[in-house]
C-alpha positions in Angstrom: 82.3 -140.0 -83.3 85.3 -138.2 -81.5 85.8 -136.0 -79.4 87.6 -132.7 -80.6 88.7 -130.8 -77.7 90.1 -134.3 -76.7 92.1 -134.6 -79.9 93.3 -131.2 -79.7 94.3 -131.8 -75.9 96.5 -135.0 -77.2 97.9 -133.1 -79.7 99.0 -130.5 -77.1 100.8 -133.0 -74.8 102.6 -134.8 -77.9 103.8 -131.4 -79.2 105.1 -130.8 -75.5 106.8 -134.0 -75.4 108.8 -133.0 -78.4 109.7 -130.0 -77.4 110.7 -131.5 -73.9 113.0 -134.1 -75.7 114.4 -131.5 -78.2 115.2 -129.4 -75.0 116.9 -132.3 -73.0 118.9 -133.3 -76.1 120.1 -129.8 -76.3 121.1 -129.0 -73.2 123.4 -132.6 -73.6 125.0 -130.8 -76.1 126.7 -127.8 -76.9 128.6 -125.8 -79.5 131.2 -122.6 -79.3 132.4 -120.0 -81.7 135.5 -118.3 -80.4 138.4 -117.0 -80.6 142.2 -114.8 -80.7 142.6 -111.7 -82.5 146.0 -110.7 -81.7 148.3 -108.2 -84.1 150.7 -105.6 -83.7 153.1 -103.0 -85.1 156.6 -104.1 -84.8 160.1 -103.0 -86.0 162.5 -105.6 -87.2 166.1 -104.5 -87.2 169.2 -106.9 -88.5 172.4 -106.6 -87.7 176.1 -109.0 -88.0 176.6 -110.4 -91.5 173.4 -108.4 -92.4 172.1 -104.9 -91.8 168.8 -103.0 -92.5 165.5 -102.5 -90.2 161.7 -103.0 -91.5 158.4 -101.9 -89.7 155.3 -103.9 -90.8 151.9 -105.8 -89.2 152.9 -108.8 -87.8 150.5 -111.2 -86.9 150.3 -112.9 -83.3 149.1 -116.6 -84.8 145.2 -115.4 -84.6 142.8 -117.9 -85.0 139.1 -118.8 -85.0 138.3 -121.6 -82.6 134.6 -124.1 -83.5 134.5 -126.7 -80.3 131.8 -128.3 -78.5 130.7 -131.7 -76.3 127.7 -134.1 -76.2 127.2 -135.9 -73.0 126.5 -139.3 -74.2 125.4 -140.2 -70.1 127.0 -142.4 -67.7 129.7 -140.2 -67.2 130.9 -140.1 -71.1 131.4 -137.1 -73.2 132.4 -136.4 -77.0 134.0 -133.4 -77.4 135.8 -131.6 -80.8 137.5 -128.9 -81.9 138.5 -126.9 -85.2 141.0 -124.2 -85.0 141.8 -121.9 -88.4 144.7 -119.9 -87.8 144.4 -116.8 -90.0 146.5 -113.5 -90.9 144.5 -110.3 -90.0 147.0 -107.9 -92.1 146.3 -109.8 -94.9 143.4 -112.0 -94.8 145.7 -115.2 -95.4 144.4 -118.4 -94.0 147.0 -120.3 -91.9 149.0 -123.1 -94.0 145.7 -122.9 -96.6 143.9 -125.0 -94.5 140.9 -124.5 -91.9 142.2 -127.0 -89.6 145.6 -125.9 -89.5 145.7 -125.3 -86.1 144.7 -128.0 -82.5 141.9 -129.9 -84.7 140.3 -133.1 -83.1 137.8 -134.9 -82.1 137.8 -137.7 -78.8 135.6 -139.3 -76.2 136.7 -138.4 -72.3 135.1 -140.0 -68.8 136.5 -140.6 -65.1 139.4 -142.5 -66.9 140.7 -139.7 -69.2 140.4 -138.7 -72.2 141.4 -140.4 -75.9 141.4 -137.9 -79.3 142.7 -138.2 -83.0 143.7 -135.7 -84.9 146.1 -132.9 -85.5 147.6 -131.4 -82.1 150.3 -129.7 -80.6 152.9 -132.4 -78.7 156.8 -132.1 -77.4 158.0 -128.5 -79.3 158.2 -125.6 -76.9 157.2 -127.2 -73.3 158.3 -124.2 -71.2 157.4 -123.7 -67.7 155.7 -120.3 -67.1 156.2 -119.3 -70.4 153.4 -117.1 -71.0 154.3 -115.6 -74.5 154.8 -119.2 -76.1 151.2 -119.5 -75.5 149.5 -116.8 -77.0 148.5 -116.0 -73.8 149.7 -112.2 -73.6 149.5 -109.4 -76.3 153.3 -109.1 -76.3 154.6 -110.5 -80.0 155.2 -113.9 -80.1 158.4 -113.2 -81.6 159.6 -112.8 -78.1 159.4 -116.6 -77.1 162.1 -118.9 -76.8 160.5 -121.4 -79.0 163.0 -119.6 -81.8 165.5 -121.3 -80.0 164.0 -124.2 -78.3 162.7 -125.9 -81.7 165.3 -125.9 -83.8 168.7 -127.4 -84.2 170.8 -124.7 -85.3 168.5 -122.5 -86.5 164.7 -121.8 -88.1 166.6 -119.9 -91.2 166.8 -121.6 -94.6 169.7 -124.3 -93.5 167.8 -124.6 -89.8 166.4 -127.8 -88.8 162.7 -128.0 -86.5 162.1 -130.5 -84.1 158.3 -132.2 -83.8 157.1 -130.5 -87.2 157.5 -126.9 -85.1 155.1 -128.4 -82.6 152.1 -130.0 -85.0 151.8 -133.0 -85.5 149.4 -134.8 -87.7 147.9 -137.8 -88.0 147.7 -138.4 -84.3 146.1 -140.0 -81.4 146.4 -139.5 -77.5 145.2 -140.2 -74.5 145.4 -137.4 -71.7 144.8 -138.9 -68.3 142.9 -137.4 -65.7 144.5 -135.2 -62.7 145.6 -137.5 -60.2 147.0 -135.4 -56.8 148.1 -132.6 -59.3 149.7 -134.4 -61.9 148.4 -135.1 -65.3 150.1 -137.1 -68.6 149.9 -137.5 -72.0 150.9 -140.4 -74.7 150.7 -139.6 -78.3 151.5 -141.3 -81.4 151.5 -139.7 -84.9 151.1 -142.2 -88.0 153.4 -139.8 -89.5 153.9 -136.2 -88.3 154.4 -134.5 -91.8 151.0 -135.0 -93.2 150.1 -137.1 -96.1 149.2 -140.6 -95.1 151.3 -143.5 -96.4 149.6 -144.7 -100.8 148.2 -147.8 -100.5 150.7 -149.3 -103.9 153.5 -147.8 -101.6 156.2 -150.3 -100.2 158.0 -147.9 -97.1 156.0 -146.1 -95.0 156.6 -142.3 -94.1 157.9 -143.0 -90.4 156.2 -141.9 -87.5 156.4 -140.5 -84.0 155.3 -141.1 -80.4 155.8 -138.2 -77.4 155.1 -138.8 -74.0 154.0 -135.7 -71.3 154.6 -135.6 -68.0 153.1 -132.4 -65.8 153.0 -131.3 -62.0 151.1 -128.6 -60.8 150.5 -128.4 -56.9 150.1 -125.0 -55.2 153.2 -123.0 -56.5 155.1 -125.6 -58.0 154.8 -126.3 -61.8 156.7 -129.1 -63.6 156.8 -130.0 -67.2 158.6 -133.0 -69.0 158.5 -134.3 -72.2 160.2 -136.7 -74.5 160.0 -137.2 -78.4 161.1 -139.5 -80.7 160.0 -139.4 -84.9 161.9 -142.7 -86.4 162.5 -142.2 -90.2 161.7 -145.9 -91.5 161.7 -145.6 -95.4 160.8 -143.1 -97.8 161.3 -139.6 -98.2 160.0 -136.7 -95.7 160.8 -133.8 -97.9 159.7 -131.4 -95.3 161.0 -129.2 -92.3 162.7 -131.9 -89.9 164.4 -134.0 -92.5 166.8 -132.9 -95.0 164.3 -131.6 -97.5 167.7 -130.9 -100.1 167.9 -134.2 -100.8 164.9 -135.8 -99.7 166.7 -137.9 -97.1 164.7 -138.4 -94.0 166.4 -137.8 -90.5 164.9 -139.2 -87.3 164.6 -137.1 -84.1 165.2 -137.1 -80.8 164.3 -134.5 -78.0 163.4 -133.8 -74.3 162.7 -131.4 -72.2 162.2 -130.8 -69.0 161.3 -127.5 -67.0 160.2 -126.5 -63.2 159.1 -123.1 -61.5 157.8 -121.5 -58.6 155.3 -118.8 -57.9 157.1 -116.9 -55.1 154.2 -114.6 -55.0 156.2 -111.1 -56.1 157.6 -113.5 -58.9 157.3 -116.6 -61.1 160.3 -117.7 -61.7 161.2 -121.3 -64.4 164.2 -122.9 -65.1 163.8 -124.8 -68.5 166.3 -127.6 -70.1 165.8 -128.8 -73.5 168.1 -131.0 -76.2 167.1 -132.0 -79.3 168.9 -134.4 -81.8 168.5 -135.4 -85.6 170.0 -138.0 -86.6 171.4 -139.6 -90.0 172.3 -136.5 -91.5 174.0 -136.2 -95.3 176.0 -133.6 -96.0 173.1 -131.0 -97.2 171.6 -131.1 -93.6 173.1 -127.8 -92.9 176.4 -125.5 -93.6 177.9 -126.1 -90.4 176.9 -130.1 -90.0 177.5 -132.1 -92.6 177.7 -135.8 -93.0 178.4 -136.5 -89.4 175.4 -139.1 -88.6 173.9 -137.2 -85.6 173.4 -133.3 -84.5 173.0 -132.5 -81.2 172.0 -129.5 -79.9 170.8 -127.9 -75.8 169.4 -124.8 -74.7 168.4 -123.0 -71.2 165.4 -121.2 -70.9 165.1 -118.5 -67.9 161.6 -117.3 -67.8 160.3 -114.8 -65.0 157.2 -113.4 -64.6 156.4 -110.2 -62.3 153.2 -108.9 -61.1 153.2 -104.9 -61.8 149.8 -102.7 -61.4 147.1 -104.5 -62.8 149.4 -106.4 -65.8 152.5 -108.8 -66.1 155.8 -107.5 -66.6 157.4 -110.6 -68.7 161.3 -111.7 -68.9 163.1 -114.4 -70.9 167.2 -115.2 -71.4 167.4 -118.5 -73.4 171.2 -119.7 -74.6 171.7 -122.2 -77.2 174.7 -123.9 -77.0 177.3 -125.1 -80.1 175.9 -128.1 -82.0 177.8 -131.5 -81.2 178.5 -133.7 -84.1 178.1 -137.3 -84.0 181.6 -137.8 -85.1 183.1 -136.1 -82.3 183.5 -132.7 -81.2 180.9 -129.6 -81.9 180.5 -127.0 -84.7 182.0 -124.2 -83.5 180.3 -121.2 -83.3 176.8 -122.5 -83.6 175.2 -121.2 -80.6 172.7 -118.1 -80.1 171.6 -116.6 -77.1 168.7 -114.7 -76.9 167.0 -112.2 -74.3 162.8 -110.7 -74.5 161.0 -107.8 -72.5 157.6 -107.2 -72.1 154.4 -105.6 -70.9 150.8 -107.1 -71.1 148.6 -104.5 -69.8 144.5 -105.7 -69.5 141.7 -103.5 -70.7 139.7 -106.0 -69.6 138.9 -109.6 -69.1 139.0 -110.4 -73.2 141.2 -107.1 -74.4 144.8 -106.6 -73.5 147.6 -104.6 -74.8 151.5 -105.4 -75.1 154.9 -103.8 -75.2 158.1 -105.7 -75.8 161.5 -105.8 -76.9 163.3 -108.8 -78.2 167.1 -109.0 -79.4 168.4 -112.4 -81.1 171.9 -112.9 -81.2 173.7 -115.3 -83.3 176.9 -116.8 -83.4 179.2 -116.6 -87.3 177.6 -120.0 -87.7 174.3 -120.0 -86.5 170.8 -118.8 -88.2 168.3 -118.9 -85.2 165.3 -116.8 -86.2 162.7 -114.9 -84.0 160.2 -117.1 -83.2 157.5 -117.0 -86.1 158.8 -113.7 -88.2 158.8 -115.2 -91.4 155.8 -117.4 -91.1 153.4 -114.8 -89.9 153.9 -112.0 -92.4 156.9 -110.1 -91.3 157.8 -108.7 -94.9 161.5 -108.8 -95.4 162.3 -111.3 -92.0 163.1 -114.1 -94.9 165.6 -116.5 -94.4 168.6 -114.7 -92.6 172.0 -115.5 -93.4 174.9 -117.3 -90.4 175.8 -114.9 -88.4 172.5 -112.3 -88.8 171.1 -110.6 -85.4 167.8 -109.4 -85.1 165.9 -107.2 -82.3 162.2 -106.6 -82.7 160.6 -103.5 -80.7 156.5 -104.5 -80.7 153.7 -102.6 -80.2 150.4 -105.0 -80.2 146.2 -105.3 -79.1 144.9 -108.7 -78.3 141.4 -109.5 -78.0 139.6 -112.7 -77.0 136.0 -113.4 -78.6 
């Protein structure tokens, strides 16, 4: 015979057993929807070798962010991360893709951190630039990443540096903060994408950065140094000289400091970039001349004012040097960005700015982003085109 109140009462612990482990395991793990919502109003006017003025939408790189972790005990966690990068004016999904923006997964403990996937690296390593970020509801436009990641240009004939920050195919390990200072190594298998066929003979080249940062009460310090080697086959792709389906290795570093004086942050940013083994279809104003060289100065500043930021920039890109000797004249571009990020609250903020782009006769520097997000009629400009942007925009955080 048994005993059915004590069957039931065994019953009762085993089904609170379960639901103690499911709670334990949950609380080891966790997953988080958020994400950016950021667009604007914004009028685009050109001016030099090319007149006219459009108003649209523009975009401000919004995305939807999936990431969580699982402590694994003893001090070991996985972590991941999927980031879609979306248009809001017009419901396009960044690049196609829904990992087209920082997508990865890695393990991480006392030692640091190791992840694989597709993540930002050297491109626009600004100190206390806020705007390059996404960090403000002033348009993105407004960075100097228009200059910084490009060799003469990000029109048609314009040349990125590190894939326009992206790079797929990746690993890195991110070591832990050490006294305020914190590094990165990471190598891509090949920046541009599509892994190497198995019946190929050359592979697609690849590329390695290394990260160095400071931050220690109000001193900030970024460096970084890049290097994709073209070793066989054809890159047709931003970066190499898509024209003829020549690839062209890179070189690049940068290196920034600033201060928070309190009243003021003030940076001082250095960058130089350099593709190499150009052909003559590399670009109007560099042809055949084996290496192209280019450096810019950023000057960002950023001022307390009421309860928001009152944001500056001056970045100058000096004439491209040509490997043969001597520069191409009259391919530098200077550009200058003013802007107010005013918070609702702790997830809403809204954003004034004004931007003006000017290029030398031989230069086609863009505004950062104003053809990739949606600007309709901020195509590829022509040497010598300036641009201004006056924006009006609403960011919100989810």
């Amino acid at each position: 015979m048994f005993n059915l109140g004590e069957t039931c009462m065994k019953k009762s612990l085993i089904a609170l057993a379960v639901l103690a482990a499911a709670g334990a395991a949950s609380a080891q793990s966790s997953v988080t929807l958020g994400g950016i919502l950021k667009e604007g109003v914004g009028r685009t006017s050109f001016s030099g070798t090319g007149t006219g003025s459009n108003t649209a939408l523009i975009d401000g790189s919004s995305r939807m962010l999936i990431s969580g972790t699982e402590d694994l005990g003893g001090g070991l966690a996985a972590f991941f991360q999927l980031d879609t990068r979306f248009r809001m004016d017009d419901g396009t999904a960044g690049a196609t893709r829904v990992n087209s923006g920082n997508t990865f997964v890695g393990l991480r403990g006392g030692w640091g951190a190791f992840q694989a996937g597709q993540m930002d690296t050297h491109y626009c390593t600004s100190v206390n630039d806020d705007i390059a970020g996404n960090g403000t509801a002033i348009a993105l436009q407004a960075s100097s990443c228009g200059l910084q990641g490009f060799v003469n240009g990000s029109g048609g004939t314009g040349r990125s540096i590190a894939v326009t920050s992206r790079s797929q195919n990746t690993l890195r390990y991110v070591t832990p903060n050490l006294a305020g200072f914190t590094g990165q190594v990471s190598y891509s298998f090949n920046p541009y994408g599509s892994e190497r066929a198995v019946t190929a003979t050359t592979s697609r080249g690849s590329a390695a950065q290394l990260g160095l940062n400071y931050d220690q009460g109000p001193l900030a310090v970024r460096f970084s140094y890049y290097r994709h080697t073209a070793t066989g086959g054809t890159v047709a792709t931003t970066g190499d000289n898509a024209a003829t389906g020549t690839a062209a290795s890179q070189r690049a570093y940068t290196l920034g400091a600033g201060w928070d004086f309190g009243v003021a942050k003030v940076g001082l940013t250095y960058d130089r970039s350099e593709l190499r083994d150009l052909t003559a279809a590399a670009s109007p104003s560099v042809a055949g001349v084996g290496t192209a060289q280019r450096s810019v100065w950023i000057l960002p500043v950023t001022v307390p004012l009421g309860t928001g930021q009152l944001i500056g920039m001056y970045a100058r890109a000096g004439d491209v040097k040509l490997g043969v000797g001597g520069t191409a004249a009259n391919t530098g571009a200077k550009m200058f960005s003013l802007g107010y990020n005013y918070p609702l609250s702790k997830r809403t903020s809204l954003g004034v700015s004004y931007t003006k782009l000017d290029n030398e006769s031989a230069a086609v520097y863009q505004l950062y982003t104003n053809n990739s997000l949606g600007n309709s009629g901020a195509a590829a400009i022509g040497a010598g085109a300036d641009q201004s942007l006056v924006y009006l925009g609403l960011r919100h955080v989810f």
